[in-house]
C-alpha positions, 0 to 999 in steps of 0.5 A: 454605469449599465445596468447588470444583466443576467444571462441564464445558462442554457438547459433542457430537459436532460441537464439535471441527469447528466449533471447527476451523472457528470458529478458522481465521481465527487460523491465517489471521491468523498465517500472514499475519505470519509470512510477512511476517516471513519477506520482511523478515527476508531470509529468503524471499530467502536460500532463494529464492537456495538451491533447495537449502535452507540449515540455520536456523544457516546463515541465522542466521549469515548474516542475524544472526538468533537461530537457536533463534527462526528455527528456530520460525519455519521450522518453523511455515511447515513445517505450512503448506507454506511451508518443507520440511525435508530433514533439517536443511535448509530449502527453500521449497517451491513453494507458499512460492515463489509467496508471493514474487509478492505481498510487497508486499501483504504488506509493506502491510497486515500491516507498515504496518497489524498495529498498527493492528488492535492498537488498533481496540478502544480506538479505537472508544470515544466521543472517543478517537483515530484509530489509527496505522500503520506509514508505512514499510511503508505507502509501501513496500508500496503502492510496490511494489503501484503496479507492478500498478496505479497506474504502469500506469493514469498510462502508460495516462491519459497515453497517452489524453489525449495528453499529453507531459510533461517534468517529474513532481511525486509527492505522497506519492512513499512510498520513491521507487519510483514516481519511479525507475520513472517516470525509468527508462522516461523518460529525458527526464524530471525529477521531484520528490518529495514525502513526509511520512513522514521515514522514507519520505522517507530511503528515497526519497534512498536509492533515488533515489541507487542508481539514479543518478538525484540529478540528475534527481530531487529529493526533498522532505521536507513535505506537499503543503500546506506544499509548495505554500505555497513551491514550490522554485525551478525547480519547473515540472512539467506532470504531478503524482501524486496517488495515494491522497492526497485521501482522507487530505486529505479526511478530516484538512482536509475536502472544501475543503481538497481543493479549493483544493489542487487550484485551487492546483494548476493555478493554480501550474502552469497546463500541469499535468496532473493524474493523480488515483488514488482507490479507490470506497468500495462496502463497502455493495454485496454485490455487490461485495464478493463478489468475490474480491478484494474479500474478500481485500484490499479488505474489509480495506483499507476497515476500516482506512481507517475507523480511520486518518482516510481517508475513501474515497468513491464515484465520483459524489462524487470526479466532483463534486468535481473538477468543483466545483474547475474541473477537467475529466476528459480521460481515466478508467481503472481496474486491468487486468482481469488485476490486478483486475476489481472497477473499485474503483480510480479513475483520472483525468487532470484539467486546469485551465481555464489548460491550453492 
């Protein structure tokens, strides 16, 4: 037998920095799921309630958590500048604060999405299936971002067109939040949720029961299609949410189905409302996407909408289609400039030709 040889890989004096450089999307990538760890656990909420810091058994204890494992996890967000330690005391550090603004976007796309990265590679064989995602951390994530912007642009959509509703229809309502809010800031309001996400629908009945709010909100478990097939009795809203919600419709039943959802909407309803919150497909515009947000979030957020059986689509296709459904735009907003100046996210505030 020959003998083994060893080869030396080729470097120069340049190689350790553009090793340093070629792999810091890896410490990026770690960074992001430690973090969301560390808001999930309850971890980040124990220290923030502790300026002075907590030892990792303390939090152990409290938190029934493995300490030897925490202590991994603290000390790593240490080399980040997320956790200081005194002595054996961890704190969060400024820095570490700040990350607590964003949790929900943390909470969406690294809870609701990590597995669907996991599973990209096999998905993009010819004929194999879509990837999942998370649902929980999906609606609870993007009820929480809808504070920022979905919630904000309905008021503002509303405000424009003048319209005084009395009675809320959320489909796909997630964990409820939307719905609590909505009732929170208008006392006259009653509101129905939709969700088909059995997890999120638990988390909606939990939430709506916390904020005391059973008697006016009432949550369904059921797709917007098997809810429209049997309405319940005394369902008469003049507003509906159709937030983030034809683009899945549209990819799993096609541009028809969208349709005649929403005809049978306004047809079920005619006094209905019709608030309609959708993101521009503008991945292809470099422009765009030079943006920092658009780098940061929106990038990410179109690729995983390529493996999960949404199809986002431009402006000019949402316009058509609305108007093919016999729906006329009474108003159009997008995001704050403060929250997101990209003018990505689309929205509408439609009626039906019944609307008086």
């Amino acid at each position: 037998m020959l003998p083994h040889t060893y080869t030396r890989p080729v470097t120069d004096s340049g190689f350790e920095q553009r090793l340093i450089d070629g792999i810091r999307p890896i410490a990026e990538h770690f960074l992001a799921g430690a973090l969301h760890h560390l808001f999930d656990t309850g971890v980040f909420d124990a220290l923030a309630a502790r300026p002075d810091g907590r030892t990792p058994e303390a939090l152990a204890e409290d938190l029934s958590l493995e300490p030897e494992r925490l202590t991994g996890l603290l000390r790593y967000l240490a080399n980040e500048g997320v956790i200081a330690f005194d002595g054996d005391t961890a704190r969060l550090t400024t820095r570490g604060r700040g990350y607590g603004e964003f949790r929900a976007w943390y909470t969406m796309m690294i809870g609701g999405y990590t597995s669907t990265l996991s599973q990209m590679g096999p998905a993009l064989r010819r004929g194999s299936a879509y990837c999942t995602r998370e649902g929980r951390y999906v609606g609870l994530g993007s009820c929480e971002v809808s504070r920022y912007d979905g919630m904000p642009m309905t008021r503002e959509l509303l405000a424009r067109a003048g319209a005084d509703c009395g009675e809320l229809l959320d489909l796909g309502c997630g964990n409820g939040l939307y719905l609590v809010d909505f009732c929170r800031s208008m006392p006259e309001l009653r509101a129905w949720g939709v969700e088909p996400d059995p997890g999120g629908y638990q988390e909606a009945r939990e939430l709506v029961g916390e904020a005391g709010l059973s008697d006016r909100v009432q949550v369904i478990n059921a797709s917007a299609t098997d809810f429209f097939a049997a309405p319940p009795e005394g369902c008469r809203p003049d507003l509906t949410v159709l937030a983030f919600v034809l683009h899945e419709i549209l990819a799993q039943r096609g541009r028809t189905a969208v349709v005649e959802l929403l005809q049978g909407l306004v047809k079920a309803f005619p006094a209905l409302n019709v608030v309609v919150i959708e993101v521009a497909d503008e991945s292809a515009d470099p422009a765009i996407m030079r943006h920092g947000l658009a780098t940061n979030f929106w990038n990410p957020y179109y690729l995983i909408h390529s493996f999960t059986e949404q199809q986002l689509e431009k402006k000019s296709f949402w316009d058509e289609l609305f108007e093919d459904a016999g729906l006329t735009t009474v108003a159009f907003v997008t995001t704050d400039e403060t929250v997101d100046s990209t003018g990505l996210e689309l929205g509408y505030l439609l009626r039906g030709p019944g609307h008086s």
